[in-house]
Every structure is written in C-alpha cells, then in structure tokens.
C-alpha positions in Angstrom: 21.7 207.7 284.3 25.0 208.7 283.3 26.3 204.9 282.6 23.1 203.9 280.6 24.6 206.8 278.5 27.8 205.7 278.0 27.1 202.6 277.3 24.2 203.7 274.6 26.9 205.7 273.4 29.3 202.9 273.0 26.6 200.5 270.9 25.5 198.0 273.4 22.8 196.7 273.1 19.3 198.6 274.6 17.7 195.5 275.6 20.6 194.1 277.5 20.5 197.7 279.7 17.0 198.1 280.0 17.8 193.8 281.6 20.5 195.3 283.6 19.4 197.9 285.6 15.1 196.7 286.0 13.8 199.3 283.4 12.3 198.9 280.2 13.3 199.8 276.8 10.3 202.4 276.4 11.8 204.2 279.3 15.3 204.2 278.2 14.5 205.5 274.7 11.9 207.7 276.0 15.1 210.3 278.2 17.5 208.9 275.4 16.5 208.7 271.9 16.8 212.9 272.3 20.9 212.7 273.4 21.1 209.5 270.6 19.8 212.1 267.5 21.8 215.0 269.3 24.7 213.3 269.4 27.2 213.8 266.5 28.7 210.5 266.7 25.4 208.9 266.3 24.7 211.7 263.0 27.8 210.7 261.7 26.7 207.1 261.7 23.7 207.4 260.1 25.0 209.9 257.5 28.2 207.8 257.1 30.5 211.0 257.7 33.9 210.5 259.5 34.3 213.3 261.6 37.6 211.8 263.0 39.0 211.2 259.9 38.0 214.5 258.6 39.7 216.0 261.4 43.3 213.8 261.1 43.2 214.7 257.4 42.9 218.3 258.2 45.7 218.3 260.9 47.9 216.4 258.3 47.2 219.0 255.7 48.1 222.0 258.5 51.4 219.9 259.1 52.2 220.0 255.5 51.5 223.6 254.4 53.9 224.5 258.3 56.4 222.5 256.4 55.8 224.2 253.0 56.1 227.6 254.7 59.3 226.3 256.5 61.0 224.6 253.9 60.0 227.9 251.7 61.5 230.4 254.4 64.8 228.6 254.9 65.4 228.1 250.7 65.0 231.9 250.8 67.1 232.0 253.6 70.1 230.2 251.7 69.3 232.3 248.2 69.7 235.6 250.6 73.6 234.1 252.0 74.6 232.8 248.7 73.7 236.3 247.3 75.7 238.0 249.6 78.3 235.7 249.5 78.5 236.5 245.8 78.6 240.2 246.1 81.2 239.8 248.6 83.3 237.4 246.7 83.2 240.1 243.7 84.1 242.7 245.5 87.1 241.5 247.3 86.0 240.3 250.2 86.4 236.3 251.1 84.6 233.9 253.7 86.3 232.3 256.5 84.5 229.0 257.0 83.4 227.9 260.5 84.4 224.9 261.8 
C-alpha cells in the first residue's frame, strides 16, 4: 500500500498502478483519493501555491535581516572605537597599532 502511495504521490499515472499491481482504479481511488486531497502538495497544485518556494524566499529574507543585524552591530561596533579613539587622542593619550 505504501508504494501505490508514493508513486500517486509522485504523478504516475493511476491506471498504469491499478495494471501493475491486479487492482482496479475504483479501488485505488477509493483508500486514496482521501491522502491525495489531504495532501498539501497535491492542494498546492490545484491552488497553484508554491510552498517550497514560499519557504526558500522566507529563509533568504531571515538570511538577510541576520546580515542587517550583523552588519548593523559591527558599524556600531567601529563608531564606539573610533569614538574612543578620539577622546583619547584629545586628551593625550595615543594608539599603538597592532601588527
């Protein structure tokens, strides 16, 4: 039962299985019409959504507001040391480079 679902699942044709295995279509749609309409892959075809795609574009906006937040973080980071670099250049005090 479980590979007449997969291959529903992956489009093949019904008549071909119901060949395959010695059962008739009726039979086959009557235990899997049910898993076909619960299936979201199957919604998503006949409503045209792209869940995948929804979900990659989602990811790649995460990525990109992380590297906001980074990138925002680390300029404040640099405004902070040049600050104190200042103060300490104007009151005496000089920086000794790493190298």
């Amino acid at each position: 039962m479980k590979n007449q679902a997969s291959s529903l699942i992956t489009g093949i044709d019904i008549y071909l299985i119901s060949k395959y295995i010695g059962n008739s279509v009726e039979m086959i749609q009557l235990f899997y019409d049910a898993y076909k309409l619960e299936n979201p892959h199957h919604m998503d075809q006949l409503t045209g959504r792209d869940r995948l795609k929804e979900a990659e574009e989602e990811y790649q906006r995460m990525i990109e507001e992380d590297k906001t937040d980074f990138q925002r973080e680390e300029e404040a980071q640099q405004a902070k040391n040049m600050e104190k670099q200042l103060f300490d250049e104007a009151n005496g005090y000089h920086w000794i480079e790493d190298e």
